[in-house]
N, C-alpha and C positions, 0 to 999 in steps of 0.2 A: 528350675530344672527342666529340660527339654526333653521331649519325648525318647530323644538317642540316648540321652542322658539314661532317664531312669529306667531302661532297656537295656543298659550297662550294670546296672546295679540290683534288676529283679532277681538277678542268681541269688543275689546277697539278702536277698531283704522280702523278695515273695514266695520264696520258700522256706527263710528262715523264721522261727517267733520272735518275738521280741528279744533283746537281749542290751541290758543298759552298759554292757561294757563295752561295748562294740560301735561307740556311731560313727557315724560315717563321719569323715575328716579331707580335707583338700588343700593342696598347695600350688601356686600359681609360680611359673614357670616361664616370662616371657609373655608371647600369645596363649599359654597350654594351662591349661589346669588338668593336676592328676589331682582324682581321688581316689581314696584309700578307707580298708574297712577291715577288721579283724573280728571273725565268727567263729563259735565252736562247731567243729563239723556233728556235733550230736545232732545239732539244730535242722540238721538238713533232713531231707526225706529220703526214704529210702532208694525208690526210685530215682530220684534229681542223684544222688551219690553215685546211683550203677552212672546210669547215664553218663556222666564226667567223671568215674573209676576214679573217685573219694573214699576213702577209707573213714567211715566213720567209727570214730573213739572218742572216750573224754578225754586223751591226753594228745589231742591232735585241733589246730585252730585253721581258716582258711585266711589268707591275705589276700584281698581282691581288689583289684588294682582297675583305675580306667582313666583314660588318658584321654580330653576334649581339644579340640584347635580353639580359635576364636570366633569359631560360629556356632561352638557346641557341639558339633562336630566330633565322632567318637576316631580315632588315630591310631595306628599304631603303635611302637615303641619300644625300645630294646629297655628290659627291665633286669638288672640284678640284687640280689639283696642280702642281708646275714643276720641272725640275730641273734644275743648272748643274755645268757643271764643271769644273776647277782655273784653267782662264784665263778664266771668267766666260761664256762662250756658255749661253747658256740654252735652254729649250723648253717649252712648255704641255704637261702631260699630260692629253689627252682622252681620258676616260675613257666605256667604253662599258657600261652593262649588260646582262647576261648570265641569263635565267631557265633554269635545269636542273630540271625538277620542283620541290621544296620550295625546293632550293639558289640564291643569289640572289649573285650577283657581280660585280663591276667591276673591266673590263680596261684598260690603258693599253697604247702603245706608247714607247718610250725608245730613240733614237738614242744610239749610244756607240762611240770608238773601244775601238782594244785596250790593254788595261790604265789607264783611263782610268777616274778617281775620279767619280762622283755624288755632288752633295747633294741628294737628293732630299726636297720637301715636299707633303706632302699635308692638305688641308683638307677636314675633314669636316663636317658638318649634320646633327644627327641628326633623327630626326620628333617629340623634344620639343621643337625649337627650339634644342639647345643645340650649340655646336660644339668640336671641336676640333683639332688638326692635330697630324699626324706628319713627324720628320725623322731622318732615316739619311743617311749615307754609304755608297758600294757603289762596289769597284771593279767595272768590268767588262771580261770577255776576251772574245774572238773565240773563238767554239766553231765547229766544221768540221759 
């Protein structure tokens, strides 16, 4: 993992504690690898929340999105997403981008009860034109 790289992903993971239901996951897209990460916003700190106007709750999760070229290279990218869950209620995920110096990232927010299955999909764009989308399953808890 490259310095862009995990400059991408410290929103997620150096502010957050540990959290085993959440690792980080990646799909390879061409030249592009997107990774992808589902956190409880409890996890976040107070401060990091204001800062990127998160609403922390336990029935709210963050989807953190980062998009590499083939040099690891952190990119842009047109992200949309939706995710439903076991009795079919759905939700748009709006996804916000996020510049940290090099590091280039897109945040979503995810409504979820406790213990309660996501299928989450994401549709990606890359900037050669080509696309293409990611799906997981996640349950999700109520973190305190």
């Amino acid at each position: 993992m490259t310095l862009c790289h995990r400059a991408a992903v410290v929103f997620a993971l150096c502010c957050i504690a540990a959290f085993p239901a959440g690792a980080e996951q990646s799909r390879t897209f061409g030249a592009y690898e997107v990774h992808y990460i589902v956190v409880p916003t409890t996890f976040l700190k107070a401060d990091i929340a204001a800062r990127y106007d998160i609403t922390r709750s336990r029935n709210r999760a963050l989807v953190n999105v980062s998009v590499l070229d083939a040099n690891d290279a952190p990119i842009t990218a047109d992200l949309s997403g939706r995710s439903e869950n076991l009795l079919g209620q759905s939700q748009v995920l709006e996804f916000k981008e996020i510049r940290e110096g090099p590091a280039i990232y897109y945040l979503a927010l995810l409504r979820h009860g406790d213990e309660e299955f996501h299928r989450v999909a994401i549709d990606v764009t890359l900037p050669d034109g080509s696309s293409g989308e990611i799906r997981f399953q996640q349950q999700m808890f109520f973190e305190e």
